[in-house]
C-alpha positions in Angstrom: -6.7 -0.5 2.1 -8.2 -3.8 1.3 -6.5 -6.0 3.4 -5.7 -9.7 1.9 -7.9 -12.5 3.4 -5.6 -14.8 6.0 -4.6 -18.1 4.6 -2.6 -20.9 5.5 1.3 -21.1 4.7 0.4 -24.2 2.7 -2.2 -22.1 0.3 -0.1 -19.1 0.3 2.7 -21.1 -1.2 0.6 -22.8 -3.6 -0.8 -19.9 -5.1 2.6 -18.3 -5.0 3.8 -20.7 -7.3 0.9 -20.4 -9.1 1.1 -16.5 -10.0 5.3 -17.6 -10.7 4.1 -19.6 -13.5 1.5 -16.7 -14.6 4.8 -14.4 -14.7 6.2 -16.3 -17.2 3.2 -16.6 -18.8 2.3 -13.7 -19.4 6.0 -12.5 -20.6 5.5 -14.9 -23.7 2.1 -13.4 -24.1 3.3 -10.0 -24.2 6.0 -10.9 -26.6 4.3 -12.5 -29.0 1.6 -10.3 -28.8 3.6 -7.0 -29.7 5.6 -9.0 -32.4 2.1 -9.1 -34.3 1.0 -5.5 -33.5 3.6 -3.3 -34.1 7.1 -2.8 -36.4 10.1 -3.9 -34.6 11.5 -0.6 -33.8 8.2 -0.3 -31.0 8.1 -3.8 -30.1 10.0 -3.2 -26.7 7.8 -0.4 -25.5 4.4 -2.2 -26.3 5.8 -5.2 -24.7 6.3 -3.6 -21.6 2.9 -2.0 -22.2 1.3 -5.2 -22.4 3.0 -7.0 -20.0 2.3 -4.3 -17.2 -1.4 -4.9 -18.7 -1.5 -8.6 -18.3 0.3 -9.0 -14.6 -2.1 -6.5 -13.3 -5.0 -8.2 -14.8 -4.1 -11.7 -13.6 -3.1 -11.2 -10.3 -6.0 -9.1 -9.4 -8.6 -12.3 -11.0 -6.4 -14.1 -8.9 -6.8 -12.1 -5.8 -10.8 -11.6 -6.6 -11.2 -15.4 -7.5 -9.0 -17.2 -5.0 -8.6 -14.5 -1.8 -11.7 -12.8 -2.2 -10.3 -9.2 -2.4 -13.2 -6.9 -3.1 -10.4 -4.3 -4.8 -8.0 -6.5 -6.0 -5.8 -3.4 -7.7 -5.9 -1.6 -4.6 -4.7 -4.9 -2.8 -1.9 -5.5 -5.3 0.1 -2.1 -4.2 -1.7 0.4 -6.8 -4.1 2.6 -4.0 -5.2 5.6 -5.9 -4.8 7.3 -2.2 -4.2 10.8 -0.9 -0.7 12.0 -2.2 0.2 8.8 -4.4 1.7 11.3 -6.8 3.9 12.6 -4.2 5.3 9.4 -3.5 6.2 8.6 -6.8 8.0 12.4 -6.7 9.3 11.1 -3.4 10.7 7.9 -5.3 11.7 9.7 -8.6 14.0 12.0 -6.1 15.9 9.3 -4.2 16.5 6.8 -8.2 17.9 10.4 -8.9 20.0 11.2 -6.1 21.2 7.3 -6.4 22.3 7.6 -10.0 23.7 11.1 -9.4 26.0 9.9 -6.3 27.4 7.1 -8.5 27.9 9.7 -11.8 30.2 11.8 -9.6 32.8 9.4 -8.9 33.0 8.2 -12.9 33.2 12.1 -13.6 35.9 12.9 -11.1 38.2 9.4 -11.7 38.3 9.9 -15.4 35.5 12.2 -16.8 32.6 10.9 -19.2 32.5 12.1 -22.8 28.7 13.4 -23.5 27.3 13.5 -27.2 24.3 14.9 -27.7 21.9 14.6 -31.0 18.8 17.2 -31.0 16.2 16.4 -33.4 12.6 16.2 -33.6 12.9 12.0 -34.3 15.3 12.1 -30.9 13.1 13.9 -28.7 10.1 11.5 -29.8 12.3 8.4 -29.5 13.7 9.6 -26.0 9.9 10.1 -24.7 9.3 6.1 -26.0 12.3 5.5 -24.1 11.0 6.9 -20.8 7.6 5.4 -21.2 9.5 1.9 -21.8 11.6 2.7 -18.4 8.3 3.3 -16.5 6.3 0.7 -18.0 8.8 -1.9 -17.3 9.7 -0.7 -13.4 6.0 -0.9 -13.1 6.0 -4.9 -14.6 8.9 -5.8 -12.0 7.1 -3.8 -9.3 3.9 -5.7 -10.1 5.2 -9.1 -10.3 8.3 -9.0 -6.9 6.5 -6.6 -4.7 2.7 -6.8 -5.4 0.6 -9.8 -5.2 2.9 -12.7 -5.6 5.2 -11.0 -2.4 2.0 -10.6 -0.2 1.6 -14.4 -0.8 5.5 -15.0 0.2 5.1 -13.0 3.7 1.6 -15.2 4.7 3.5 -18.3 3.0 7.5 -18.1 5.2 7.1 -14.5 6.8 7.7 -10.7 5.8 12.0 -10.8 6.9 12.5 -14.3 4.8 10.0 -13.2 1.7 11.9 -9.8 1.2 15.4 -12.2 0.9 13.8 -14.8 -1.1 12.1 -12.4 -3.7 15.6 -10.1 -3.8 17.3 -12.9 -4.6 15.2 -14.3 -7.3 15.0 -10.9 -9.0 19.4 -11.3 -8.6 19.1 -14.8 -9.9 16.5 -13.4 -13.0 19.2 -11.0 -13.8 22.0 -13.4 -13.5 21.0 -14.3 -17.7 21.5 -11.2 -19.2 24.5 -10.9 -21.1 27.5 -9.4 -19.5 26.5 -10.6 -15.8 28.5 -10.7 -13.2 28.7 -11.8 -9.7 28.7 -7.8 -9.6 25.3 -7.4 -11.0 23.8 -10.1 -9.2 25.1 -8.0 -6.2 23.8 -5.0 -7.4 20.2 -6.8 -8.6 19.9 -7.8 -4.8 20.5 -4.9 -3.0 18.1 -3.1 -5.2 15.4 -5.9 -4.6 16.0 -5.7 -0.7 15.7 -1.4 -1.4 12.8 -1.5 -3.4 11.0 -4.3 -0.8 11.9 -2.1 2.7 10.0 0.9 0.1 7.5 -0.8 -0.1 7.1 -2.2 3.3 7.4 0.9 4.9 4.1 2.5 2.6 2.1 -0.6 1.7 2.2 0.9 -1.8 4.4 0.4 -5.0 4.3 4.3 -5.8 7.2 5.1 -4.0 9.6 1.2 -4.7 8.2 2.2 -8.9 9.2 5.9 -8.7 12.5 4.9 -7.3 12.9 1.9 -9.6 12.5 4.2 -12.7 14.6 7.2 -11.0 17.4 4.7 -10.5 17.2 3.7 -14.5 15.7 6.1 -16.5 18.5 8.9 -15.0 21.4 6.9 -16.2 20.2 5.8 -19.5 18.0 9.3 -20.0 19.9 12.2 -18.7 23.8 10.7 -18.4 23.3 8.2 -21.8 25.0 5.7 -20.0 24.7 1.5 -20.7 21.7 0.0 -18.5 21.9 -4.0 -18.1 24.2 -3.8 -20.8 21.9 -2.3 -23.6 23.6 1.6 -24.5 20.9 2.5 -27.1 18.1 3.8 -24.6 18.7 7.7 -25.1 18.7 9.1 -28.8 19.5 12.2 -27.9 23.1 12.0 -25.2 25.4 9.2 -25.7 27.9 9.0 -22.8 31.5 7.1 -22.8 33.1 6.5 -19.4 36.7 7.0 -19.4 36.8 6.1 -15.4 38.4 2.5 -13.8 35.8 -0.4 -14.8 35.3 -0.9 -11.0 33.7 2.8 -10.8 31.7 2.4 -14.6 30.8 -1.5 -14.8 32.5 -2.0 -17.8 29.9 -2.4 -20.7 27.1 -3.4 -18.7 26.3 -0.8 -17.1 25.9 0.6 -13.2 23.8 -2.3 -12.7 27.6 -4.2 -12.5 29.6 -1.7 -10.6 30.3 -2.5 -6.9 30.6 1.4 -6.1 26.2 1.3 -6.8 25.8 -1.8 -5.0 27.3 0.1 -1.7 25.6 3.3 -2.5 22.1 1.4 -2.5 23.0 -0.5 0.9 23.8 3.1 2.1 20.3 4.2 0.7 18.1 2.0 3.2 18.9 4.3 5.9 17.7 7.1 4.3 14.5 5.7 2.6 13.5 4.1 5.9 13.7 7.6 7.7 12.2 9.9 4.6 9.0 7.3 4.5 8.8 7.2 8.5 5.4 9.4 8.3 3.9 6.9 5.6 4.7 4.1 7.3 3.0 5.6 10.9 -0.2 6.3 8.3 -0.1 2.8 6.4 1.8 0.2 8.7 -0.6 1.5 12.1 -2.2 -2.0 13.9 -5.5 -2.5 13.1 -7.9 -2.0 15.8 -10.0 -5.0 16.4 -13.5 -3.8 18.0 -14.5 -5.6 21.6 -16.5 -5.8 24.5 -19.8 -4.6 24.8 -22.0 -2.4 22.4 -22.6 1.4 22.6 -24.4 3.4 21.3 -22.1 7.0 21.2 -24.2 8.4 19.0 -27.2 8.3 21.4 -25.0 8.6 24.3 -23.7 12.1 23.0 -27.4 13.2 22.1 -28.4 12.8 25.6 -25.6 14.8 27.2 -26.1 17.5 24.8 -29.8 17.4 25.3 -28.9 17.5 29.5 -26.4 20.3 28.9 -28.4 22.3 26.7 -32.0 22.2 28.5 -33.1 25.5 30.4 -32.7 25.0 34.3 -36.3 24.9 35.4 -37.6 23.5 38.7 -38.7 20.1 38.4 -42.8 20.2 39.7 -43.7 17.6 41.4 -47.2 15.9 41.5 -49.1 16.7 44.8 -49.8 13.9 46.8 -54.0 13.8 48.8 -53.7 12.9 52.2 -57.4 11.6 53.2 -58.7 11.5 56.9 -58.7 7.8 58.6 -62.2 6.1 58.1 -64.4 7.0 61.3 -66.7 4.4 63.5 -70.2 3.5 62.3 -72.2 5.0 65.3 -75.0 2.5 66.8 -78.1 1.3 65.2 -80.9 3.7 66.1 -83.8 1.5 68.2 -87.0 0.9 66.2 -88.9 3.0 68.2 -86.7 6.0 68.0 -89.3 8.3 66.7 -92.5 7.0 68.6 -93.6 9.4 71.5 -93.1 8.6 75.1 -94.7 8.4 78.2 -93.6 11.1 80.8 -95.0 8.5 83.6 -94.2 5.2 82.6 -95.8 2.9 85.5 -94.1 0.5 87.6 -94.1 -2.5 88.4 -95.0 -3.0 92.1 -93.3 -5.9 93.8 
């Protein structure tokens, strides 16, 4: 992956702030935008649509612009990697299994009345619905777990940015109608689940799949209130006849104090099913030292030595010349004169 460029806390905060007020920014855009497309019965799903759009958009300018990310989607948490489906899978398993362990108790203490309505409107209507689920998990995924939270770990650290960005996603929840101190709880503990998801692949397949899993299974499947809203599924309509403390009362799950629990007891169990993703993605990066080699030629050469028939080496033969002999005398001048057999003497 594209790893973000190393900046001061003083920038990261900055910028943080900056893609804060692009959040906001953005929402109104999105609003407004599908108030003048569409009828108001498919505002909320082009909305979402749009505002998914617009966050991934901005934030990777930002990231190209200001941190110099050469794959600024990829950077944000969106890798199109081996087996990004299967995390999703992974994720759509656990919002499941969540939901389902906090069903049982309302069925057991109580029971839940189911309606169902089968038409060909309610089946179109219900797909809407689940598009609207995943295009809105996607938006909060985006904007408290992709680039804006990068900036938050370079800017105060990974442990304090994972608390400061559940709490703000509590605190952003806090203004729905019908909170409580409940759903703040619950709003936090989901934030802190969805961030160690993340954390653990460096991706926001897994944190989105569970995200939706956790909403689109209530509302969907069990037609049970989510954040207070009960008209999500056109097709089941489910009443909860169980204590408030186990249902939420009219808002929802997202206000029980049984599902805030049950998502604390979840981080065990995400941390442990994502342990080979995290020993891929969360590996040190190996910083290249010392001297230069060249393996490639090094490898060629001891293949070449292994692989080369085992003749003699011949060796070049080596002339050994005689030492230089004495010049004999010079030869007298008259060497080749004839002589006298009787030379005379000299009498005295």
């Amino acid at each position: 992956m594209n790893a973000p460029r190393t900046i001061n806390p003083f920038q990261a905060a900055s910028r943080f702030l900056l893609a804060v007020l692009y959040f906001f920014l953005a929402r109104v855009l999105a609003h407004h935008g599908a108030l003048g497309l569409v009828s108001e019965d498919w505002v909320p799903l082009v909305e979402q649509a749009m505002f998914a759009f617009l966050l991934i958009l901005g934030y990777a300018g930002f990231g190209f612009a200001l941190d110099r990310q050469m794959q600024p989607v990829t950077t944000q948490g969106l890798p199109l990697r081996t087996g990004w489906l299967s995390e999703i899978g992974t994720g759509l398993a656990f919002g499941w299994a969540i939901a389902l362990i906090c069903v049982i108790p309302m069925a057991i203490f109580g029971g839940i009345a189911l309606h169902f309505y089968f038409s060909a409107q309610s089946i179109v209507w219900l797909a809407a619905d689940a598009a609207y689920f995943a295009l809105a998990t996607l938006a909060i995924g985006i904007a408290f777990r992709g680039y804006p939270f990068q900036l938050a770990i370079q800017a105060i650290g990974e442990f304090p940015a994972v608390l400061i960005m559940a709490v703000l996603y509590g605190i952003m929840r806090a203004f729905l109608p019908g909170a409580s101190h409940a759903s703040m709880a619950v709003s936090i503990a989901l934030g802190l689940l969805l961030a160690l998801a993340y954390l653990r692949t460096r991706a926001l397949w897994l944190p989105w799949g569970l995200h939706f899993g956790w909403l689109a299974s209530r509302a969907l499947l069990f037609g049970l209130p989510v954040n207070g809203i009960t008209s999500h599924s056109p097709v089941v309509q489910g009443d909860p006849m169980s204590p408030l403390v186990l249902t939420g009362a009219d808002f929802g799950l997202d206000g029980s104090w049984v599902a805030f629990f049950v998502l604390l007891l979840a981080m065990p169990f995400v941390y442990r099913a994502t342990r080979e993703l995290s020993f891929i993605y969360n590996a040190p990066v190996l910083v290249p030292g010392g001297l230069a080699v060249d393996l490639d030629a090094a490898a060629r050469s001891q293949h070449e030595a292994a692989t080369r028939a085992d003749v003699p080496e011949v060796k070049p033969l080596v002339q050994i010349l005689p030492a230089a002999a004495p010049l004999p005398p010079p030869l007298p001048p008259d060497f080749d004169r004839p002589r006298d057999p009787f030379p005379a003497t000299e009498d005295k």
